[in-house]
N, C-alpha and C positions, 0 to 999 in steps of 0.2 A: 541429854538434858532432862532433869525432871522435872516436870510441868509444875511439882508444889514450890520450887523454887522463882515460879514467877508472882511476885508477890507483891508488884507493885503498878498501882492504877496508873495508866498513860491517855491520857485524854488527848482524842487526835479530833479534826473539823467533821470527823466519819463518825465517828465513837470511839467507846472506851475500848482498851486493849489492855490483857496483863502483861508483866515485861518483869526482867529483871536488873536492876542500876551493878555494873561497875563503874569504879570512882577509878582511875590512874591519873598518880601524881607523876611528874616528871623532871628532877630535882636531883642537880647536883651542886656542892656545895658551895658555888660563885654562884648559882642561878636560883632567879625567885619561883618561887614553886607554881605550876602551873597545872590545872586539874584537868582530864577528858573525860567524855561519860559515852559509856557505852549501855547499850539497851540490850536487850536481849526480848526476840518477840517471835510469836508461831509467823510463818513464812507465808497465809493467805489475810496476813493485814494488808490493806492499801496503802501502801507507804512511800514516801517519794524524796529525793533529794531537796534538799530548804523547804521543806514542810517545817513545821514548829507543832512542837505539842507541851501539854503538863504534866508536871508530876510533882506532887506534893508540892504544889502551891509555887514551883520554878515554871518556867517556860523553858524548850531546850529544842535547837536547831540543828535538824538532819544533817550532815555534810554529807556521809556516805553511808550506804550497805552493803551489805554482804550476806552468802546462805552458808555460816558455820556456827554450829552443826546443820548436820541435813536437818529439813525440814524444821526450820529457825531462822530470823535474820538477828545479824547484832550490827545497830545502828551507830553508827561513830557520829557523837553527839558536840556539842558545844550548848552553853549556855546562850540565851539568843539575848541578844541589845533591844532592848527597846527608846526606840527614842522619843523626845520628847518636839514632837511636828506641833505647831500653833491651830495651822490649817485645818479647814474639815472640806468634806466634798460629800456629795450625793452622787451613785452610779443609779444609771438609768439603761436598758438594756429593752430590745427589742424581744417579745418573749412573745408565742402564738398560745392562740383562745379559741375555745369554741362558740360557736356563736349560738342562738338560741334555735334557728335553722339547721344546726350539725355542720356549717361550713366554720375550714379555720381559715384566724385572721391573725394577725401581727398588729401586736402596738406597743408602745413605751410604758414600761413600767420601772419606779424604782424596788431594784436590786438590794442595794446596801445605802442607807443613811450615815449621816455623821461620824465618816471615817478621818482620823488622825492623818495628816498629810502635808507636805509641804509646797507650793507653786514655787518655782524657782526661772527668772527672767532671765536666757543666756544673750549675750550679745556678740555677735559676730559681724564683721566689715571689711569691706575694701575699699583704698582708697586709690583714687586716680593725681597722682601730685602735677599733673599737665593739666590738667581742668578744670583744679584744687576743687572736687567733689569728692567726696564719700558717700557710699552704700551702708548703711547700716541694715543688719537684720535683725530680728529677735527670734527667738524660738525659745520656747514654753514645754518645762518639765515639770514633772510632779514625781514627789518621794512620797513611799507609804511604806509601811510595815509588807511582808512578805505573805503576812496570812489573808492577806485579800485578793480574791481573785478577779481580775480586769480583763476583760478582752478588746479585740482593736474592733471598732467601730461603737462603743461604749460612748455614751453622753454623759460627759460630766456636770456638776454644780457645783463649783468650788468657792469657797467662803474664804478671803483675802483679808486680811487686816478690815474688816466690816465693808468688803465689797463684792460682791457675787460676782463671777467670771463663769462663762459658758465654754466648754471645748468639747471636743474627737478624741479618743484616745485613737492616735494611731498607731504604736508598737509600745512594747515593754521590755523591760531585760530584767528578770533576778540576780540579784549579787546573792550572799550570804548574810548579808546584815540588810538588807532593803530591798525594794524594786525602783526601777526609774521608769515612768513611762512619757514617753512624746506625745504632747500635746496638738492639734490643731486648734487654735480660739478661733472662738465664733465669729468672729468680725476680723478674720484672715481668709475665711472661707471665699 
């Protein structure tokens, strides 16, 4: 590969990286044509599976890599979704300080402000038909874009159709187009 051939700026959450775009159409003549994009990048970038980065004003979502040629990776890309969440939230995270003594300490600070998001209320139950009661439960999920990074034990502040709701993040799972992460609310605790 020759290096002048990378010639296009890839802006990753790290930094910039040069790369080079191929476009593969894949298209026969019953089928609507369909584009992949592969990257082409030196092999000591940080790079990861459902990262998201830009290029020329796109957004475009890792699926996979690979090291061909040596010392290169070519990133098999998609265009990423953005969706349009209503919601915002505030992450707060636990992060140590030093003190004016030289001892560390741990306190809550926000992380990330007014992230795009959505609260989503699932409902699950069982019903006893001999006692004619029912169990309802709720559990609380939240959707966000993939480019933000949540960890479990994260304090949220999530902004609901003009009402604040307090949670735990307690796990997460990335798809390819989102994250879900499990919520604990504050007044389940």
């Amino acid at each position: 590969m020759n290096p002048g051939k990378l010639n296009k700026r890839l802006l990753f959450s790290f930094g910039m990286v040069w790369g080079q775009r191929v476009i593969k159409t894949k298209r026969r003549d019953f089928e609507q044509n369909e584009e992949s994009y592969q990257f082409i990048i030196r092999k000591d970038s940080d790079v990861a599976e459902y990262q998201t980065f830009t290029c020329d004003g796109l957004t475009y979502l890792i699926l996979t890599f690979e090291e061909v040629p040596k010392g290169y990776l070519t990133l098999n890309c998609e265009k990423a979704r953005k969706h349009s969440f209503y919601d915002s939230c505030n992450v707060s995270r636990m992060v140590n300080y030093k003190t004016d003594s030289g001892a560390t300490r741990e306190r809550l600070e926000v992380v990330l402000s007014q992230i795009p998001c959505e609260l989503i209320r699932l409902v699950s139950g069982s019903a006893n038909e001999s006692e004619q009661e029912r169990d309802v439960i709720y559990r609380f999920e939240l959707h966000l874009e993939n480019e933000h990074v949540l960890k479990a034990g994260d304090q949220l502040e999530i902004t609901h159709k003009l009402d604040v709701y307090k949670a735990t993040v307690q796990s997460y799972f990335r798809t390819h187009t989102h994250q879900t992460v499990e919520l604990l609310m504050e007044d389940e605790a």
